[in-house]
C-alpha positions as CSV (number, residue, x, y, z in Angstrom):
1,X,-25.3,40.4,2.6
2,X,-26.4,43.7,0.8
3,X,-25.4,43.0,-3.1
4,X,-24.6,46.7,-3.4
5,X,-21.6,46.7,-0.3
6,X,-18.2,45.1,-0.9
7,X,-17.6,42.8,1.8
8,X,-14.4,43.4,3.5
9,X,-12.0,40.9,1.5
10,X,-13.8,42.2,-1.2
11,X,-12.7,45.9,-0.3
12,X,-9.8,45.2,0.8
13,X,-8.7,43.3,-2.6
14,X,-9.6,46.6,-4.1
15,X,-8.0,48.9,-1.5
16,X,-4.7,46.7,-1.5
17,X,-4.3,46.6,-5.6
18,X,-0.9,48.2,-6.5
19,X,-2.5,50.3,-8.5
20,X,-5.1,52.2,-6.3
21,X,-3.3,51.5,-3.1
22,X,-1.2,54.2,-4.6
23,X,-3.4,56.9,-5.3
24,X,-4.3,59.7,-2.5
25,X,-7.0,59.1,-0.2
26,X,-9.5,62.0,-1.2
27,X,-8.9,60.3,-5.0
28,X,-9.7,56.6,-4.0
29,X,-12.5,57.6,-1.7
30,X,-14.2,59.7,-4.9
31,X,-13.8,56.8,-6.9
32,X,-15.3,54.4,-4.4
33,X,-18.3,57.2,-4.2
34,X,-18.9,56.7,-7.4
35,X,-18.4,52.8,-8.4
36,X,-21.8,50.4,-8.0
37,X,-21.1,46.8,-7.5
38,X,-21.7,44.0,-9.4
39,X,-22.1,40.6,-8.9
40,X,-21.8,38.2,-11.9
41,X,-21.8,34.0,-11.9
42,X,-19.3,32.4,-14.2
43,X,-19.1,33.0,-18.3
44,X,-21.0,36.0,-17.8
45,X,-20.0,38.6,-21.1
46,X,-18.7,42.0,-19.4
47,X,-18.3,43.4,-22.7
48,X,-17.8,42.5,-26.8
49,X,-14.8,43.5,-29.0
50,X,-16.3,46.4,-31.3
51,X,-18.9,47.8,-28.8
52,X,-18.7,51.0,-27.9
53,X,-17.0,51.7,-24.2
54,X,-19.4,52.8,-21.9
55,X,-17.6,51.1,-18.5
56,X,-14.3,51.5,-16.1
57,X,-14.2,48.0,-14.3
58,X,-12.4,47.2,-11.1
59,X,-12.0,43.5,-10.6
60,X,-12.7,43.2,-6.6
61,X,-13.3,38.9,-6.2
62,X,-12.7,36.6,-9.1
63,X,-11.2,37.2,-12.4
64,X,-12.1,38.5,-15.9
65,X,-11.3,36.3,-18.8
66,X,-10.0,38.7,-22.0
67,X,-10.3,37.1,-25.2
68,X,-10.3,37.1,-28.6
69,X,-11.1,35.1,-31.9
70,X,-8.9,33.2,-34.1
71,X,-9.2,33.1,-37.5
72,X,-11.0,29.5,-37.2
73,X,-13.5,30.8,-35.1
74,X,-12.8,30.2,-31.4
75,X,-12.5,32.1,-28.7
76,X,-8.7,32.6,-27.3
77,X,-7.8,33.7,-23.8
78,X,-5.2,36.6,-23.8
79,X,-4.9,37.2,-20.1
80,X,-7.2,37.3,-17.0
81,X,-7.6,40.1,-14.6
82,X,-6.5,39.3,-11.2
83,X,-8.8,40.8,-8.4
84,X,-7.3,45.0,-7.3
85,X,-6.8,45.4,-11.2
86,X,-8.7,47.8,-13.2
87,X,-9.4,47.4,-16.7
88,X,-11.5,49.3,-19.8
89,X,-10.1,52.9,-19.7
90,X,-8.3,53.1,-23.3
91,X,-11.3,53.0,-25.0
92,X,-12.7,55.6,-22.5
93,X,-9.9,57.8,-23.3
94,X,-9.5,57.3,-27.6
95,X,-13.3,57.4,-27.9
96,X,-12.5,53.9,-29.9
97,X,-14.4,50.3,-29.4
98,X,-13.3,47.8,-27.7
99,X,-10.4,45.6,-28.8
100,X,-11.6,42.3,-27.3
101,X,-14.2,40.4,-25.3
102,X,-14.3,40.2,-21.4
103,X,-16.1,37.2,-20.1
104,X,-16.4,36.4,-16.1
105,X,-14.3,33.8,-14.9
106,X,-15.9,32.0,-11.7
107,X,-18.1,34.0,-9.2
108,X,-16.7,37.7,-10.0
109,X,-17.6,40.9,-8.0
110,X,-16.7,44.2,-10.1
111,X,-16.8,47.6,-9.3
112,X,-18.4,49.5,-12.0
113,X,-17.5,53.4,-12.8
114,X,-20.3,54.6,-15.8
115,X,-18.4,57.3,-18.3
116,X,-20.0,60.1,-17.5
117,X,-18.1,59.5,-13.6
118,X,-15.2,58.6,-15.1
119,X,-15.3,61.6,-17.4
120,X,-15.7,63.7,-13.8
121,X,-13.4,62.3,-12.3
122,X,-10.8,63.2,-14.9
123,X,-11.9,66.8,-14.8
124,X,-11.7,66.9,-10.9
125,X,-8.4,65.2,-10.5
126,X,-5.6,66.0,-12.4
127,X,-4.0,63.5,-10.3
128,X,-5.7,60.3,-12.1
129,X,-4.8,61.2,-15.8
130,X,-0.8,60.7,-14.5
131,X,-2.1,57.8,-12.3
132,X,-3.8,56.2,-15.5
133,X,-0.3,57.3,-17.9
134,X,1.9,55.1,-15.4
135,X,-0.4,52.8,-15.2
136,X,-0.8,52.3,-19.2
137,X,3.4,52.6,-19.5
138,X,3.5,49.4,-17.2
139,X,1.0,47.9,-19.6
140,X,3.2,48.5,-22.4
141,X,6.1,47.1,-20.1
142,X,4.5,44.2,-19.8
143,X,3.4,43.5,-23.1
144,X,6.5,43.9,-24.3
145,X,8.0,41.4,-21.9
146,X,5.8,39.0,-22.9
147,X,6.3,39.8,-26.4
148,X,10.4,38.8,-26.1
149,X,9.5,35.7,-23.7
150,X,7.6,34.1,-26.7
151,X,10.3,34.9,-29.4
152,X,13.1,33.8,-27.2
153,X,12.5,31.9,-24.4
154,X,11.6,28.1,-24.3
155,X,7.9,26.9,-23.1
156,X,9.7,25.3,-20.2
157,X,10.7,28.7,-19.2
158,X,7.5,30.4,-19.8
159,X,5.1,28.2,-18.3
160,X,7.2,28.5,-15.1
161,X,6.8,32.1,-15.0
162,X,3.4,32.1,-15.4
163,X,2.7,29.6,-13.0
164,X,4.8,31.7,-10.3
165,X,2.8,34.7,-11.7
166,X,-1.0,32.8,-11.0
167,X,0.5,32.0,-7.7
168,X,1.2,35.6,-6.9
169,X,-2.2,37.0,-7.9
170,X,-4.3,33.7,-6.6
171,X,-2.1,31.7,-4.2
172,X,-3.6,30.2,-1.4
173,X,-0.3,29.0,1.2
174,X,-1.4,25.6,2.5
175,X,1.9,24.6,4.7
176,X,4.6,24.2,2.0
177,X,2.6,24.3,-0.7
178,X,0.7,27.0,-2.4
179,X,-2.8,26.0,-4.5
180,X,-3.8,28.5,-7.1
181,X,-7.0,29.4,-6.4
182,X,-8.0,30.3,-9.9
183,X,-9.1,27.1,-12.2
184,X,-7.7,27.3,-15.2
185,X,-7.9,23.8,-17.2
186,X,-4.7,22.7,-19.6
187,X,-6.4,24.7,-22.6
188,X,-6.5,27.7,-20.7
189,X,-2.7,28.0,-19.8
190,X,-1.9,26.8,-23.2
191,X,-3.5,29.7,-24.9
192,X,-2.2,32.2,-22.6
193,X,1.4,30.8,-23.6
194,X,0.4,30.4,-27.1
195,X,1.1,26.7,-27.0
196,X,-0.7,23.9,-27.6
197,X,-2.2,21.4,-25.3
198,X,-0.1,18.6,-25.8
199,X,3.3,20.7,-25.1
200,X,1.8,22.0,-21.9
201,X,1.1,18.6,-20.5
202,X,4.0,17.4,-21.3
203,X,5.9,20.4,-19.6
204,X,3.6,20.2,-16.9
205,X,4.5,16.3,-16.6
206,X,8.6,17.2,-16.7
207,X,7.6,19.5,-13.3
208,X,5.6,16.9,-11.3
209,X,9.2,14.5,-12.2
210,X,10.8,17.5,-10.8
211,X,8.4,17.9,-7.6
212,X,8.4,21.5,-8.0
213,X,4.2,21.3,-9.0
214,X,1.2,18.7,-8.5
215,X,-1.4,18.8,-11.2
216,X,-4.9,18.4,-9.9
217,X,-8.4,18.3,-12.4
218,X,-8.3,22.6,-13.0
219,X,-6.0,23.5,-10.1
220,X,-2.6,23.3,-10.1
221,X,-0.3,23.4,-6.8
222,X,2.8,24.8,-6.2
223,X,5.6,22.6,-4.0
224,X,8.5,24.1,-4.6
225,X,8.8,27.5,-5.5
226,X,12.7,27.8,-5.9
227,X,12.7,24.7,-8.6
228,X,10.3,26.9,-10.6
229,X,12.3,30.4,-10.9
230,X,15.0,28.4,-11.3
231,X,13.5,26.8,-14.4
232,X,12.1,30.3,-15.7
233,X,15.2,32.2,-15.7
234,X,16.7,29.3,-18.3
């Protein structure tokens, strides 16, 4: 395989992001032009909070970890970027450093746009900067979603919807069941929900009584769908 070519799932996890999939054709086929791929293992460090922004990422196989530290000194997973996402444009735009660290998570095949491109292809397509504004207002959206799910739903609900979320961007639909195909240990989901470990597991325990998931050693599995929106709309 040529290590400079997306494969096809790979371009077609790019291609199909609701994002891109959206822009025109002459703008997705400039941005292609001008992307080189990269191919990283697992816990490989994309970027550091404070560094300078030099980069435009597209996530087109894997996932990207975004972190950050707490006050005690260890690192904290914020969210992970799902492949057809693309990620490090704010600090392109306000000139400012980065606001957190982005780590590899598994095999991960990126598609890398330097700033002097992405810099062109702002000045050749007026189309992108409203592209990159609606896509920025979702962000906000979504922050601020998850902002009132902590203050006022319980971790019951929450952990539901993010389960159903995981199997959306990394379901793999084996008969009734879908596996997420992204591991993610206990810890991992626990930070993500701002919870600790403990409470997790316990919720986690309260769904396997429930039969709407099976826990597995860093995968979980989803068996019933239905059970689980019906416990995150609570």
């Amino acid at each position: 395989m040529n290590s400079t070519v997306l494969t096809i799932l790979e371009r077609n996890n790019i291609e199909s992001g609701s994002w891109f999939s959206r822009l025109s054709p002459t703008l997705r086929s400039d941005i292609l032009s001008r992307a080189s791929v990269r191919r990283l293992g697992d816990d490989s460090l994309l970027s550091c909070r404070g560094e300078p922004a030099e980069e435009w990422v597209g996530v087109a196989k894997g996932a990207v970890r975004v972190s950050s530290v707490s006050l005690a000194g260890k690192q904290v997973a914020l969210t992970y970027v799902e492949p057809g996402t693309w990620f490090g444009d704010i600090s392109l735009f306000d000139g400012l450093p980065r606001t957190h660290d982005a780590t590899t998570h598994g095999e991960t095949t990126l598609l890398i746009v330097r700033k002097p491109d992405f810099r062109a292809l702002l000045q050749a397509h007026s189309e992108l900067y409203e592209a990159l504004l609606r896509l920025n207002c979702r962000r906000l959206r979504l922050m601020f979603d998850t902002v009132e799910d902590l203050n006022t739903r319980p971790l019951a609900s929450r952990l539901a919807k993010q389960i159903l979320l995981l199997a959306r961007s990394y379901g793999i639909e084996q008969g009734d069941e879908i596996r997420i195909g992204l591991q993610l240990a206990q810890e991992d989901l626990a930070q993500l929900l701002g919870a600790s470990r403990q409470r997790v597991n316990q919720e986690l325990k309260g769904f396997e009584r429930d039969g709407a998931v099976r826990v597995e050693p860093t995968r979980l599995v989803v068996l019933n769908k239905e059970k689980l929106l019906a416990i995150a709309s609570r």
